[in-house]
C-alpha positions in Angstrom: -39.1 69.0 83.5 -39.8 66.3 81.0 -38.9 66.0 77.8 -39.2 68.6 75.4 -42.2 69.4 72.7 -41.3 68.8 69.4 -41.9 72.1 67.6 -40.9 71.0 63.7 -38.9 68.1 61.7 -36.9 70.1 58.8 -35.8 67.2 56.0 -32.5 67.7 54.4 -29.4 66.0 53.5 -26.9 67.1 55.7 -26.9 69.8 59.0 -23.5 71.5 59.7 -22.7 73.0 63.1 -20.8 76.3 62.1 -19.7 79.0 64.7 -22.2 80.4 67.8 -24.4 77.6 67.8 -25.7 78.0 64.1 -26.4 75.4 61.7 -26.0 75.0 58.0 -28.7 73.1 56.4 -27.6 71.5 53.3 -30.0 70.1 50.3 -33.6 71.0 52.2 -36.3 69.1 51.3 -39.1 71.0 53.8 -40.9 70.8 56.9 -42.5 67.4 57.3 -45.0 66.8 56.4 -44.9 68.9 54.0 -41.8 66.9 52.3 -41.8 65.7 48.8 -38.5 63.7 48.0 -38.4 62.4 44.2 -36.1 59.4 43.8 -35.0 57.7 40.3 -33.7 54.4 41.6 -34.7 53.0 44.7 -31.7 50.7 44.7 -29.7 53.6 45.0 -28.7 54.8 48.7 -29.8 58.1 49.8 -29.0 60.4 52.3 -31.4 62.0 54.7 -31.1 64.2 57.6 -34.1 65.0 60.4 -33.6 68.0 62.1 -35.9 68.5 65.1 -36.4 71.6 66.7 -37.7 71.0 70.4 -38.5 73.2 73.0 -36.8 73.8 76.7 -36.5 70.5 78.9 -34.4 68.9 81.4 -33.0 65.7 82.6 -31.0 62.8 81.2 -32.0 61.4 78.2 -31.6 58.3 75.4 -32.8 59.6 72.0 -33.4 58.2 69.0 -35.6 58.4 65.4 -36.7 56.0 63.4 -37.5 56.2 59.6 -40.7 53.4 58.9 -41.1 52.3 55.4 -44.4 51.6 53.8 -43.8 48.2 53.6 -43.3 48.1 58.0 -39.2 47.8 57.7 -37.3 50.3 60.1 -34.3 51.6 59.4 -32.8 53.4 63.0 -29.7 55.3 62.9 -27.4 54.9 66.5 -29.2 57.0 69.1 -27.1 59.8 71.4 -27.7 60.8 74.5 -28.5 64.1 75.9 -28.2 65.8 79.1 -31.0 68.5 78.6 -30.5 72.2 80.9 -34.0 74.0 81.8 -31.9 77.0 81.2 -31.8 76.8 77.3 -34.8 77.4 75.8 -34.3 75.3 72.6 -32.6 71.5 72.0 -32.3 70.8 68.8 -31.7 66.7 67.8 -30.1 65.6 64.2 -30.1 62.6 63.0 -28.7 61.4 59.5 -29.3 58.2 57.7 -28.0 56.8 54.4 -29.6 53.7 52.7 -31.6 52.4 50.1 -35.7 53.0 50.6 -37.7 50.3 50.0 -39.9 51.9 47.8 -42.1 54.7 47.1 -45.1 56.6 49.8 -45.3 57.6 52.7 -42.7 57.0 55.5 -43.1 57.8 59.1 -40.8 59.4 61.0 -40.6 59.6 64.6 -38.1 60.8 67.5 -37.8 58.9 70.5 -36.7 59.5 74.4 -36.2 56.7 76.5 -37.5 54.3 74.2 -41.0 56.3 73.9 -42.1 58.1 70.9 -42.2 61.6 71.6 -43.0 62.9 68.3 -44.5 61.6 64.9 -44.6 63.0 61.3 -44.8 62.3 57.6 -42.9 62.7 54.6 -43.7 61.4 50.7 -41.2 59.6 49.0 -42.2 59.1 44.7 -40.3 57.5 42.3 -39.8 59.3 39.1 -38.7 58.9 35.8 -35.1 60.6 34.4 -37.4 63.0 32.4 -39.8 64.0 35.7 -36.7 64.5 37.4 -35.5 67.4 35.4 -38.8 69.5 35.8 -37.8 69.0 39.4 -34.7 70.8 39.0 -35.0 74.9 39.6 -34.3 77.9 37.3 
């Protein structure tokens, strides 16, 4: 069985493993590419977390995403590798980085398996202004 479909990319900062197999998703952005992230200083590091939800597969794998700016840089967090069982019907891959962007539209993200892009998506990154930012924040 190859490797498995990508079914969604949920944006966040942070994905916590908590007790029979759940997760905690902290600071959620959206579904790419429906993802809007509003930054005030590019200069600034920030933290984001790709959660991909894939299908069943099998076999032995190298895995990795990458995060492509605008401007062509990459930044690539380490890759893991996973051992996929036909007998669980979902694998899910997380991968977290934390840096400055180089500026603002849209980024591609993509997860990769042996060195091969498997799956690729979207997300919008704006710059806005201290005063934008606090229509952003909710009720």
């Amino acid at each position: 069985m190859p490797f498995p479909e990508t079914k969604a990319c949920l944006v966040c900062e942070g994905a916590r493993l908590e007790a029979y197999g759940k997760y905690s998703v902290l600071g959620f952005y959206g579904i790419a590419p429906d993802v809007y992230i509003a930054i005030r200083e590019f200069i600034q590091p920030i933290t984001l977390c790709f959660f991909f939800v894939c299908g069943r597969g099998s076999g032995n794998f190298n895995v990795g995403a990458r995060l492509i700016a605008p401007n062509g840089s990459i930044i690539e967090p380490p890759s893991v590798q996973a051992s996929l069982d036909a007998s669980i019907p979902l694998a899910f891959f997380i991968f977290t980085v934390q840096n400055a962007l180089p500026g603002p539209g849209q980024y591609r993200v993509l997860l990769r398996a042996n060195q091969e892009e498997r799956y690729a998506t979207t997300i919008e990154c704006s710059h806005v202004t201290p005063e934008q930012m606090a229509h952003l924040r909710g009720p």
